[in-house]
C-alpha positions as a Markdown table, in Angstrom:
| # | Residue | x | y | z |
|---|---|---|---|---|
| 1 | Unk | 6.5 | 231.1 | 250.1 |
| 2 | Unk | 5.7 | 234.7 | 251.9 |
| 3 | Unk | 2.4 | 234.6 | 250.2 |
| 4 | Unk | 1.4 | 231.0 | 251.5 |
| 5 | Unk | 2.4 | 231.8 | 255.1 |
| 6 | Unk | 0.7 | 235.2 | 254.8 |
| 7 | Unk | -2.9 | 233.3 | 253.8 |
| 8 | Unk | -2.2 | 230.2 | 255.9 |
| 9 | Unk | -2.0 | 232.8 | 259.0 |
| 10 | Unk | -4.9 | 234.8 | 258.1 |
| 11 | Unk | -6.9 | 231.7 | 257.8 |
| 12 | Unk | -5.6 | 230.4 | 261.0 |
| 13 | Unk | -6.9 | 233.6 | 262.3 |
| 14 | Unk | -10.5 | 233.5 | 261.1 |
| 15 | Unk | -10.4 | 230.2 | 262.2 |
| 16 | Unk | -10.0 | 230.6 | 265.8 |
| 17 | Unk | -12.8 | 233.7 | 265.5 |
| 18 | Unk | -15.3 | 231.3 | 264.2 |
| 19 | Unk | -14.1 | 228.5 | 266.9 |
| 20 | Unk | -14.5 | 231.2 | 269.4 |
| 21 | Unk | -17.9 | 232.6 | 268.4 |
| 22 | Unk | -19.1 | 229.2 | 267.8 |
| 23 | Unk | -18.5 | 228.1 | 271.2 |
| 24 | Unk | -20.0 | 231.2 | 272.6 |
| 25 | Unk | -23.2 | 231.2 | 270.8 |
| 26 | Unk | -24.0 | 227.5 | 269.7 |
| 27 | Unk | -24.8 | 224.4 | 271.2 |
| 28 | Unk | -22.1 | 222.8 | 269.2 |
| 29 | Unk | -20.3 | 221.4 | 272.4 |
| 30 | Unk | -20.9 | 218.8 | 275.0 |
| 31 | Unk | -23.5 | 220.2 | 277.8 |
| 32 | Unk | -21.3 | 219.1 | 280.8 |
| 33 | Unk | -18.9 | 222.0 | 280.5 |
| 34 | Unk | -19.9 | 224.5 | 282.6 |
| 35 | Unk | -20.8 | 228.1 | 280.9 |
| 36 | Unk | -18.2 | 229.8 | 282.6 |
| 37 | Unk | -15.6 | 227.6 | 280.6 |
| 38 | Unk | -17.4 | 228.0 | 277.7 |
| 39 | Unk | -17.6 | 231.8 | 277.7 |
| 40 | Unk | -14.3 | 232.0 | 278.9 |
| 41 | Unk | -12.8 | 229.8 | 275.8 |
| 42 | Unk | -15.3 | 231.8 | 273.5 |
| 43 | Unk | -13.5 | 234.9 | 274.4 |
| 44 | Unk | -9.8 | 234.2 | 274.6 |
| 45 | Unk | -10.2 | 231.9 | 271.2 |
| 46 | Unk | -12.1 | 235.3 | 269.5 |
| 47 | Unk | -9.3 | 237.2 | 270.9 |
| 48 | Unk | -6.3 | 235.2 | 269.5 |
| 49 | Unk | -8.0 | 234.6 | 266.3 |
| 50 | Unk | -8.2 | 239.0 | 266.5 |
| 51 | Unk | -4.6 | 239.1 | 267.7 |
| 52 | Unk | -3.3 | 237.1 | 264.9 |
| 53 | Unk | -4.7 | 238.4 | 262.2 |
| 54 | Unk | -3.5 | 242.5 | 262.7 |
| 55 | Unk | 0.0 | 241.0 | 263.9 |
| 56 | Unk | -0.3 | 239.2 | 260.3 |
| 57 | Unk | -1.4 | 242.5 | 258.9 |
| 58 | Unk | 1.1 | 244.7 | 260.5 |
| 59 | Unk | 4.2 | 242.0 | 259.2 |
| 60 | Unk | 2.5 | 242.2 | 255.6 |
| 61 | Unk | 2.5 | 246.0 | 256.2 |
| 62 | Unk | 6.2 | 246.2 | 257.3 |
| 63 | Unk | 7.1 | 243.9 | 254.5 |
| 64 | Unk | 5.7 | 245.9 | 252.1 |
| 65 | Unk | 7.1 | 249.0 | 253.1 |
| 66 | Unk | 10.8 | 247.3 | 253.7 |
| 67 | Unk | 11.1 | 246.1 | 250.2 |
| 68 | Unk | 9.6 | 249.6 | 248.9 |
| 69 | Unk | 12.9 | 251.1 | 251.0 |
| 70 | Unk | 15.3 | 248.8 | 249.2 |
C-alpha cells in the first residue's frame, strides 16, 4: 500500500508541473484570463507540483532508512 501512495504522489506531482508549465507556455486556456493570472497560476502550480515530489522523496528516503535501523 506504501508503494501505491508512493507512485500515486509522484504522479500527483508531475502532474501539477505539466499543469503549471502548460498554463505558462500554451494557449491551452480561455483568452479572458488576464496574463498576470496565468503566470501567477503557472508558477505556484510548477512549484507545488516541485514541492511534492522531494517531500515524497524525502518520506521514501526516511522510510528506507527507518526500516534499515529496525
Amino acid at each position: 500500500m506504501k508503494n501505491l501512495m508512493t507512485y500515486i504522489a509522484y504522479t500527483a506531482g508531475v502532474i501539477f508541473i505539466l499543469l503549471g508549465l502548460a498554463i505558462l507556455f500554451t494557449n491551452l486556456f480561455p483568452a479572458q484570463l488576464p496574463s498576470q493570472l496565468k503566470v501567477t497560476m503557472g508558477i505556484v502550480l510548477f512549484l507545488y507540483g516541485t514541492f511534492r515530489i522531494l517531500s515524497t522523496m524525502f518520506k521514501v528516503k526516511r522510510r528506507i532508512k527507518d526500516e534499515g535501523s529496525n
